[in-house]
Biopython code that builds the backbone (N, CA, C, O; Angstrom):
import numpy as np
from Bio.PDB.StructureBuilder import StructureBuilder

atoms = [
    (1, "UNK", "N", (0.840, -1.166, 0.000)),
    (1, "UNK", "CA", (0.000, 0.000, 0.000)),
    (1, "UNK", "C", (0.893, 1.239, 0.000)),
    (1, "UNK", "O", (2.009, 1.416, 0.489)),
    (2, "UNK", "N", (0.101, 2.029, -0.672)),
    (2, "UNK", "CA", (1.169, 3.174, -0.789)),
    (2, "UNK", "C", (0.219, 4.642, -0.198)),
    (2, "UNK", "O", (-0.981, 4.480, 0.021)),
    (3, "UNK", "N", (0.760, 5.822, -0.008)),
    (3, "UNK", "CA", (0.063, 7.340, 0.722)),
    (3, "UNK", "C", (0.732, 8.462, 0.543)),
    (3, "UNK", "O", (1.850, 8.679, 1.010)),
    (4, "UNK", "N", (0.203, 9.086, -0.014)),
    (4, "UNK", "CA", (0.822, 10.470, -0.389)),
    (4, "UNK", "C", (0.897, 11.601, 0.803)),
    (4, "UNK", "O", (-0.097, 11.719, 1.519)),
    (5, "UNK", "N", (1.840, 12.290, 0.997)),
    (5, "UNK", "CA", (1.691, 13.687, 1.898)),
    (5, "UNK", "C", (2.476, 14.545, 1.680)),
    (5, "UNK", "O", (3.610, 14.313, 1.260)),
    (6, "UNK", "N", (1.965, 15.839, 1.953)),
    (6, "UNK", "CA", (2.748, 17.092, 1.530)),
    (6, "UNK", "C", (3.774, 17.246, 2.594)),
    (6, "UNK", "O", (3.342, 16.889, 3.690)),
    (7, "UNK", "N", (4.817, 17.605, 2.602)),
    (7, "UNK", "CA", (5.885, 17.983, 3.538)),
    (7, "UNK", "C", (5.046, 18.472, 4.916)),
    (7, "UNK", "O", (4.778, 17.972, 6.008)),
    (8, "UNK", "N", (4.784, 19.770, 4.206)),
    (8, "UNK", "CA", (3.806, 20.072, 5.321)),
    (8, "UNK", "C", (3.028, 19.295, 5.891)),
    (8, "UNK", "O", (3.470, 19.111, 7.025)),
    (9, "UNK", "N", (1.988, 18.662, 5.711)),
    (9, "UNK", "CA", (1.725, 17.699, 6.308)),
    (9, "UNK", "C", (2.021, 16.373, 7.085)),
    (9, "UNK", "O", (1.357, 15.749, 7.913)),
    (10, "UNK", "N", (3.254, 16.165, 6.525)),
    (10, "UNK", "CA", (3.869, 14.710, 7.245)),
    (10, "UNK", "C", (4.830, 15.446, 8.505)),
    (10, "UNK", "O", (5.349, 14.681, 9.318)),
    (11, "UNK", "N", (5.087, 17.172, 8.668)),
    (11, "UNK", "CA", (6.259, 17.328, 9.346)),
    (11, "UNK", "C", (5.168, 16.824, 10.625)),
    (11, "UNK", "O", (5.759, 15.939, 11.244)),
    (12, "UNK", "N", (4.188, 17.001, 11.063)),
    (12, "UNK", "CA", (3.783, 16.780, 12.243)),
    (12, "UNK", "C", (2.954, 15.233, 12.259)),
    (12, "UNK", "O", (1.923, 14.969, 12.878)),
    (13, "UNK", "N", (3.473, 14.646, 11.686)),
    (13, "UNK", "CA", (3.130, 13.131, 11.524)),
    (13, "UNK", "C", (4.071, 12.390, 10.894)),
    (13, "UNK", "O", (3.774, 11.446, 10.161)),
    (14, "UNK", "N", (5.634, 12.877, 11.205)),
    (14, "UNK", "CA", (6.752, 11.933, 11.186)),
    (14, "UNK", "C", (6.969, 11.005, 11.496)),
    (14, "UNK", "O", (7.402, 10.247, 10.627)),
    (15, "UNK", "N", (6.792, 10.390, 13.100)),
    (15, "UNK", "CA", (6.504, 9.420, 14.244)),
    (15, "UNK", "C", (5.794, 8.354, 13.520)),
    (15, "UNK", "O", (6.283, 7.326, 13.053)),
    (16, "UNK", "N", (4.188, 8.871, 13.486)),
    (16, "UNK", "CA", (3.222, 7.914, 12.536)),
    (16, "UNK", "C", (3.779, 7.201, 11.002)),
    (16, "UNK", "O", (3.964, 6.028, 10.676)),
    (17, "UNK", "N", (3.890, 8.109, 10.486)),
    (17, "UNK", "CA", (4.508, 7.791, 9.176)),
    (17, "UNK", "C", (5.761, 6.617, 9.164)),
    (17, "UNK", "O", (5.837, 5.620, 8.446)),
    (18, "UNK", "N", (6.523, 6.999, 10.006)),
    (18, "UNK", "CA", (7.524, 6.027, 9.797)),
    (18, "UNK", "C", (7.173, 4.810, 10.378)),
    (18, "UNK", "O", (7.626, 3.822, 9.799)),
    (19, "UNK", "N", (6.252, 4.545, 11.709)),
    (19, "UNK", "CA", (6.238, 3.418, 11.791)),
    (19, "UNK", "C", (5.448, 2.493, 10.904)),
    (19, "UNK", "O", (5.491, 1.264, 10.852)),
    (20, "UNK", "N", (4.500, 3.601, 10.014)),
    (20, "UNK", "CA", (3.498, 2.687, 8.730)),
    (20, "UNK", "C", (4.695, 2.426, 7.219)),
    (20, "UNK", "O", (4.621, 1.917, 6.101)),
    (21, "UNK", "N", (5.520, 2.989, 7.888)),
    (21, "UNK", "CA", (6.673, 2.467, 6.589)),
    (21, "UNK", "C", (7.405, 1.357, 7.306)),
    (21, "UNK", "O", (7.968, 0.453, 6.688)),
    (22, "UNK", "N", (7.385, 1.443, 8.614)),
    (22, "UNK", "CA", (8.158, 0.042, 8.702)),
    (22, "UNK", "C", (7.029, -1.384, 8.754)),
    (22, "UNK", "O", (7.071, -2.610, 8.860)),
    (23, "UNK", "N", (6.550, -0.837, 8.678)),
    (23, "UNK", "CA", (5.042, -1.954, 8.651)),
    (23, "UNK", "C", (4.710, -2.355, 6.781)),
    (23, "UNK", "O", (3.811, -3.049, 6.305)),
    (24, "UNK", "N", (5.974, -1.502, 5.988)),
    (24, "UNK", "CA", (6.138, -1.993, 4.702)),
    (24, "UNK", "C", (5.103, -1.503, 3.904)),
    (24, "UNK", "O", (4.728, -2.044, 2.863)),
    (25, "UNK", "N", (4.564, -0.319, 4.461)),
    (25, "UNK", "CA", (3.668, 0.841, 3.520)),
    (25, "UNK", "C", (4.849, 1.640, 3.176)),
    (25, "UNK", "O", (5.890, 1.825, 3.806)),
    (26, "UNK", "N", (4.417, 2.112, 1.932)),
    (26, "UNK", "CA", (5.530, 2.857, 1.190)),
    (26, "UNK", "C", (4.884, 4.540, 1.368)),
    (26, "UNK", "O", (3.687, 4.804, 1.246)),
    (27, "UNK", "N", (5.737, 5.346, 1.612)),
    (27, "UNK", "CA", (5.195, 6.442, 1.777)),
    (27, "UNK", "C", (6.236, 7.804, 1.135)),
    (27, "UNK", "O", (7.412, 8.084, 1.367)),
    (28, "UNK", "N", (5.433, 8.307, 0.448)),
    (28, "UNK", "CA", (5.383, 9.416, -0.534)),
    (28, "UNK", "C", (5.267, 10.757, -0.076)),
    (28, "UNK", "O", (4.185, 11.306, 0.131)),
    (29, "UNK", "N", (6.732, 11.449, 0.133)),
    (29, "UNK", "CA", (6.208, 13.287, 0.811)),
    (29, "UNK", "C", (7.030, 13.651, -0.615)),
    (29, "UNK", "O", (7.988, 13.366, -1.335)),
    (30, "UNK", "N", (5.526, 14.762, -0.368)),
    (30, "UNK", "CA", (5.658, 15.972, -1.592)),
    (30, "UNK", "C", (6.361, 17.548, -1.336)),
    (30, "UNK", "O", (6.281, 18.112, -0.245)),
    (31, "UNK", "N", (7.048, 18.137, -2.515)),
    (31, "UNK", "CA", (6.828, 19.275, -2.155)),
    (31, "UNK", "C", (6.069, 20.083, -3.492)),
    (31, "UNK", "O", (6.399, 19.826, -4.650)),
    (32, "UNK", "N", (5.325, 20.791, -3.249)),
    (32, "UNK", "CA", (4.539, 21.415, -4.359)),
    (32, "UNK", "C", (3.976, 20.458, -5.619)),
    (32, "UNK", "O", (4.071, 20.678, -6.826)),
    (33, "UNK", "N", (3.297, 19.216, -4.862)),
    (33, "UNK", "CA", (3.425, 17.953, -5.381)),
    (33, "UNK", "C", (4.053, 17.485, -5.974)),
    (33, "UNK", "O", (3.579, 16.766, -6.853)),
    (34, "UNK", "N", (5.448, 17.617, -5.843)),
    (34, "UNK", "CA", (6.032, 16.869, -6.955)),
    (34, "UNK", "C", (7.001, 15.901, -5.690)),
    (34, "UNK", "O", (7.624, 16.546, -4.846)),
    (35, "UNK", "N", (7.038, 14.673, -5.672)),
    (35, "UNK", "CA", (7.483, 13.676, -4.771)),
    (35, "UNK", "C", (8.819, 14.236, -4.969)),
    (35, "UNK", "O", (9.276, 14.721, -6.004)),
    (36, "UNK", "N", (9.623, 14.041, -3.333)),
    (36, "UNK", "CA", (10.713, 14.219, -3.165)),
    (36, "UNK", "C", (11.428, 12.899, -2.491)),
    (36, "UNK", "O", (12.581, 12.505, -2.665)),
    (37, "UNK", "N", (10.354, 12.317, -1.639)),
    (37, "UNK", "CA", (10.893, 11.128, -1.115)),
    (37, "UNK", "C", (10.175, 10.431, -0.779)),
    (37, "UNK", "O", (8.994, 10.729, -0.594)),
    (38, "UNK", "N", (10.819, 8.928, -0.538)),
    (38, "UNK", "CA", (9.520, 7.748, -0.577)),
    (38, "UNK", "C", (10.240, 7.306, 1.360)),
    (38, "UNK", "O", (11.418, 7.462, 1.680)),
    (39, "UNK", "N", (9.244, 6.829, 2.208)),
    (39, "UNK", "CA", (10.003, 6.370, 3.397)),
    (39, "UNK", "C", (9.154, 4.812, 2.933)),
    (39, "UNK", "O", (8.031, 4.564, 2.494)),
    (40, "UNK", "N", (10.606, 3.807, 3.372)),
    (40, "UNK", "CA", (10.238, 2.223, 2.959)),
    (40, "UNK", "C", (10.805, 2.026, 4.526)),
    (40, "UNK", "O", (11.279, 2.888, 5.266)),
    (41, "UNK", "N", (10.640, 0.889, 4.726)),
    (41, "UNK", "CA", (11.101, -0.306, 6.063)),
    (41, "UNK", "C", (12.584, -0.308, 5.566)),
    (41, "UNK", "O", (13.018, 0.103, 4.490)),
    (42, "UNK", "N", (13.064, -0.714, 6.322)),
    (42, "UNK", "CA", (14.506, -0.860, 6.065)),
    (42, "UNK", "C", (14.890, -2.258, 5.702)),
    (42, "UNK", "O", (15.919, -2.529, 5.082)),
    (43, "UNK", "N", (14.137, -3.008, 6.058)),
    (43, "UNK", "CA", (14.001, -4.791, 5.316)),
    (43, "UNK", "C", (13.815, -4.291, 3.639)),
    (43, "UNK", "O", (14.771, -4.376, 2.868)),
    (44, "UNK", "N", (12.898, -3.934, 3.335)),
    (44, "UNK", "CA", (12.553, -3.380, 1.653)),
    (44, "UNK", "C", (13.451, -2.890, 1.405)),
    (44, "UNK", "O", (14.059, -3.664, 0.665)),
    (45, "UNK", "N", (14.266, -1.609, 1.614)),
    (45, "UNK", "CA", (15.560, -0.705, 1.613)),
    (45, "UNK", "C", (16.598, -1.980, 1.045)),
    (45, "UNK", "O", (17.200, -1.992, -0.029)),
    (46, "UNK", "N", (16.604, -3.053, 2.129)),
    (46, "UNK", "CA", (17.310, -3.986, 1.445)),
    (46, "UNK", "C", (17.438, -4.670, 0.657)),
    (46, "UNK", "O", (18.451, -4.706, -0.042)),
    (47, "UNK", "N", (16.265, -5.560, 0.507)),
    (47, "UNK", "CA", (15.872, -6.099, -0.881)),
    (47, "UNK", "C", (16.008, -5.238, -2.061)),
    (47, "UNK", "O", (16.628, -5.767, -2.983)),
    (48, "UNK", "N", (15.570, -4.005, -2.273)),
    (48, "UNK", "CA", (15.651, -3.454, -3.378)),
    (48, "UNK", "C", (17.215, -3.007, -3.682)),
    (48, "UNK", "O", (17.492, -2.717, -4.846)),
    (49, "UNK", "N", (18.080, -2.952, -2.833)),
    (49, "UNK", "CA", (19.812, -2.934, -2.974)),
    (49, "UNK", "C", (20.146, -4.254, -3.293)),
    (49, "UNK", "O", (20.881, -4.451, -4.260)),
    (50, "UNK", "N", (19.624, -5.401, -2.480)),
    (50, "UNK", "CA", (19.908, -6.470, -3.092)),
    (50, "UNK", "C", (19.429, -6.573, -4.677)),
    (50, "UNK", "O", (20.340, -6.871, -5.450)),
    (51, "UNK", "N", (18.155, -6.372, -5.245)),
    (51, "UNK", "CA", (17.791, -6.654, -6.327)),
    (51, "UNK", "C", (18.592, -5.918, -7.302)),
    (51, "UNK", "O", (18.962, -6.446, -8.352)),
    (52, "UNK", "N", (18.889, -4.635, -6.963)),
    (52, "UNK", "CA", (19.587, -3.175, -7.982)),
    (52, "UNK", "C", (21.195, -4.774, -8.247)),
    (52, "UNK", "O", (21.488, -5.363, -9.287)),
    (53, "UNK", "N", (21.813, -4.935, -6.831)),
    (53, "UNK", "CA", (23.479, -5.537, -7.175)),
    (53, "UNK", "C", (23.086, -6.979, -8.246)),
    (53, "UNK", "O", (23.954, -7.470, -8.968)),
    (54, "UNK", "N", (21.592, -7.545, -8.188)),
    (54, "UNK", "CA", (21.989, -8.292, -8.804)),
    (54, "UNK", "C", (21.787, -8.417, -10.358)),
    (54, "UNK", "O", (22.111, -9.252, -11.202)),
    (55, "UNK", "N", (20.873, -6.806, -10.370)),
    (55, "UNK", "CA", (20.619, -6.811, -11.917)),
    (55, "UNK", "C", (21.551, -6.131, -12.956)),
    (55, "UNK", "O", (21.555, -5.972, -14.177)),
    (56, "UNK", "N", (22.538, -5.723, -11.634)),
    (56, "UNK", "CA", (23.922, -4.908, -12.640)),
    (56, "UNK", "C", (25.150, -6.407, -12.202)),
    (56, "UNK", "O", (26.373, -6.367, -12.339)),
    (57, "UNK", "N", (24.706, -7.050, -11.916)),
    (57, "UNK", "CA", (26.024, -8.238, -12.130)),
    (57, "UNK", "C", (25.238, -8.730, -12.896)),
    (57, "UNK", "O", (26.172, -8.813, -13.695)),
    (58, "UNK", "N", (24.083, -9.312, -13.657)),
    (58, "UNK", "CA", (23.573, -9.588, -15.028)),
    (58, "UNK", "C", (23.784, -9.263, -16.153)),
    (58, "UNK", "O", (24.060, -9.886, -17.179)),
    (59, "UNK", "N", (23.608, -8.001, -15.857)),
    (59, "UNK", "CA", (23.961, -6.763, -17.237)),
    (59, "UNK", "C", (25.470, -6.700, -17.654)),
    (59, "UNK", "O", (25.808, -6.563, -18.829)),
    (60, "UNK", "N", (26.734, -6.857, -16.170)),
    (60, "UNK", "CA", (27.919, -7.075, -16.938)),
    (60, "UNK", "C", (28.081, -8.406, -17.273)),
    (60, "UNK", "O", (28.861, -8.799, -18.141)),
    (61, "UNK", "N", (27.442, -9.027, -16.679)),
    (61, "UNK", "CA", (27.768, -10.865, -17.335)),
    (61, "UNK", "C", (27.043, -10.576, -18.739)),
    (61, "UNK", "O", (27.579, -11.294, -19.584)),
    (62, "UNK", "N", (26.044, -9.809, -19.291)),
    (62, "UNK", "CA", (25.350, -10.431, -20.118)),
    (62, "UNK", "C", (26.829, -9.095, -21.220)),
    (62, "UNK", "O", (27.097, -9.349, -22.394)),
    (63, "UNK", "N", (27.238, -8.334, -20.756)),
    (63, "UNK", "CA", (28.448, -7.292, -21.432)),
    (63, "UNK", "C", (29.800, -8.288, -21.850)),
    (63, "UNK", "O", (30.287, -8.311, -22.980)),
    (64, "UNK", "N", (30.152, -8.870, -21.017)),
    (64, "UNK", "CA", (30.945, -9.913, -20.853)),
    (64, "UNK", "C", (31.733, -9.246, -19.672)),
    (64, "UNK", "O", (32.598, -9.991, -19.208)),
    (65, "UNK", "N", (31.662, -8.356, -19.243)),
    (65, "UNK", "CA", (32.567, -7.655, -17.915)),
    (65, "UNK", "C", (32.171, -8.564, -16.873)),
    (65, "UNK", "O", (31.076, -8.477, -16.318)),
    (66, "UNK", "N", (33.026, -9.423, -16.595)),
    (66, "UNK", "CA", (33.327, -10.356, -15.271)),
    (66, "UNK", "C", (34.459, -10.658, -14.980)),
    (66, "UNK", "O", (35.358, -10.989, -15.753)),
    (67, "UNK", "N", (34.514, -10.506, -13.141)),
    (67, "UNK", "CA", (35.401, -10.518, -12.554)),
    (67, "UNK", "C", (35.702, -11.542, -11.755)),
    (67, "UNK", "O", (35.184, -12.605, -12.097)),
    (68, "UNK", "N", (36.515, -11.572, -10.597)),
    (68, "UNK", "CA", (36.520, -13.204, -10.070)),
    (68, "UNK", "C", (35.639, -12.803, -8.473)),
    (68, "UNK", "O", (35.566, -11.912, -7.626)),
    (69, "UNK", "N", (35.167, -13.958, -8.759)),
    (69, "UNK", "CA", (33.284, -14.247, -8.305)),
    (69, "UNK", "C", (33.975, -13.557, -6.509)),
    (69, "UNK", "O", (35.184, -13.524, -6.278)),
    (70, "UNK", "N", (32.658, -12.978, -5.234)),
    (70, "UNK", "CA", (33.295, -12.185, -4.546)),
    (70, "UNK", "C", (31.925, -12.912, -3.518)),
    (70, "UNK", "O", (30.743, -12.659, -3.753)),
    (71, "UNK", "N", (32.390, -13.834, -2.377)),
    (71, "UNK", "CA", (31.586, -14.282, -1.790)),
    (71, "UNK", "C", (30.743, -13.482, -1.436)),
    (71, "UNK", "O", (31.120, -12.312, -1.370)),
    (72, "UNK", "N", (29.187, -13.818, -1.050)),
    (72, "UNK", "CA", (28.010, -13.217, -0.301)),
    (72, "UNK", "C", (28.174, -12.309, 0.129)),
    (72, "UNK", "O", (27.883, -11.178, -0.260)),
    (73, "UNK", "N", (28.895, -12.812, 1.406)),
    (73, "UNK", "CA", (29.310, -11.928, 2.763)),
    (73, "UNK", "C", (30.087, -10.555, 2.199)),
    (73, "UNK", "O", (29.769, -9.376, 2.350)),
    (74, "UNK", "N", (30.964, -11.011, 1.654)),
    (74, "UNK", "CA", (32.059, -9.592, 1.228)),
    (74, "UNK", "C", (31.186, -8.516, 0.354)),
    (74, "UNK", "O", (31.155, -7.285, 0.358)),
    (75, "UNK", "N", (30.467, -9.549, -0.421)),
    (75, "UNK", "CA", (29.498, -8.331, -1.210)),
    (75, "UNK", "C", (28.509, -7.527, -0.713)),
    (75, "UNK", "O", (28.080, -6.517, -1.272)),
    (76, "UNK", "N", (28.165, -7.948, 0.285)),
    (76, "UNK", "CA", (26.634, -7.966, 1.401)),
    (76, "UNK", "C", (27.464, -6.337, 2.077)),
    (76, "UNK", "O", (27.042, -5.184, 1.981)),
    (77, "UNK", "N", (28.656, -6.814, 2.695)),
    (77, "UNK", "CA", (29.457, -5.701, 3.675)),
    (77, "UNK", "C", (30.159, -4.413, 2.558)),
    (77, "UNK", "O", (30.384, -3.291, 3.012)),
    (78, "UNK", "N", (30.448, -4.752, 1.111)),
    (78, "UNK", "CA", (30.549, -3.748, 0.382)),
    (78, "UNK", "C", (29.350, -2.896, 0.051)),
    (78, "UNK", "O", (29.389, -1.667, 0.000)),
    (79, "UNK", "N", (28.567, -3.438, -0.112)),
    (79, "UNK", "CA", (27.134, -2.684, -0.458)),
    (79, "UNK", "C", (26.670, -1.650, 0.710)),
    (79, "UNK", "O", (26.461, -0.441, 0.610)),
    (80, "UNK", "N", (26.565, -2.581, 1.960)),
    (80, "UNK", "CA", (26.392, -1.703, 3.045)),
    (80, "UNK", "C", (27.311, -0.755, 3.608)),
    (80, "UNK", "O", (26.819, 0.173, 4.250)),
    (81, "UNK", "N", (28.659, -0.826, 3.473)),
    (81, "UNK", "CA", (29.656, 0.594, 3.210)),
    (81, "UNK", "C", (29.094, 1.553, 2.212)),
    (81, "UNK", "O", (28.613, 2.588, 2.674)),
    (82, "UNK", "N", (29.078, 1.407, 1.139)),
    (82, "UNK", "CA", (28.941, 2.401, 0.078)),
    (82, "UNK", "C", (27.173, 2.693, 0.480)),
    (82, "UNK", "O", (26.639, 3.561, -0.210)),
    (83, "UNK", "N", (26.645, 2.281, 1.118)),
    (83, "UNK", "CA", (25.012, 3.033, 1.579)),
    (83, "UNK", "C", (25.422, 4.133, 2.506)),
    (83, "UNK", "O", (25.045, 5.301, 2.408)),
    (84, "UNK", "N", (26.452, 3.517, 3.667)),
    (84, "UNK", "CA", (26.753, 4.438, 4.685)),
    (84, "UNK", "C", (27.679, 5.356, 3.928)),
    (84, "UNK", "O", (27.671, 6.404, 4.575)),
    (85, "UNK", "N", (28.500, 5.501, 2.850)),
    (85, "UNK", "CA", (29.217, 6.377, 2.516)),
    (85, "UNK", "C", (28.360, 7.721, 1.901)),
    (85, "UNK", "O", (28.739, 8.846, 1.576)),
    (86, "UNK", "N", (27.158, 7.129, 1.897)),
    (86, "UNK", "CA", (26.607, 8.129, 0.476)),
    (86, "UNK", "C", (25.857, 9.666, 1.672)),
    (86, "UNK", "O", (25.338, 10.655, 1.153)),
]
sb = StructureBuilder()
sb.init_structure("model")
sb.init_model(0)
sb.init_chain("A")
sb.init_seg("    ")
for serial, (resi, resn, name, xyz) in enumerate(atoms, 1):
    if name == "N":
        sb.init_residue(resn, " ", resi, " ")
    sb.init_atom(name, np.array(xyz, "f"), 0.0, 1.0, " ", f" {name:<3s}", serial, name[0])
structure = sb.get_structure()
């Protein structure tokens, strides 16, 4: 399920909002309607980083750009550096 709100509106229903995003409602603040940001659960946050790493290691396998293969774990802890770097 998804819910739209204007900045203005979500500043005094931050609290609420986030816990209906961790409950895996996707939520949509506007400014002058035009979406600026979506708040997701942080489980989803993941999956969709997981899904993004595995559709660009497809795209270079399907390029022929491959490298030598980089266990789970190491990839799991690179991904989550470069989230915290950004």
């Amino acid at each position: 399920m998804t819910a739209t709100y204007s900045l203005a509106e979500a500043r005094g229903k931050l609290g609420a909002l986030a816990r209906r995003a961790a409950r895996h409602e996707r939520i949509t603040l506007t400014d002058r309607g035009v979406p600026m940001a979506v708040l997701v659960s942080p489980a989803e946050l993941e999956d969709l980083e997981d899904a993004l790493a595995i559709a660009r290691l497809e795209r270079d396998r399907a390029l022929g750009r491959t490298g030598a293969p980089i266990p789970h774990d190491e990839a799991r802890r690179i991904l989550r550096a470069e989230h915290v770097d950004r």
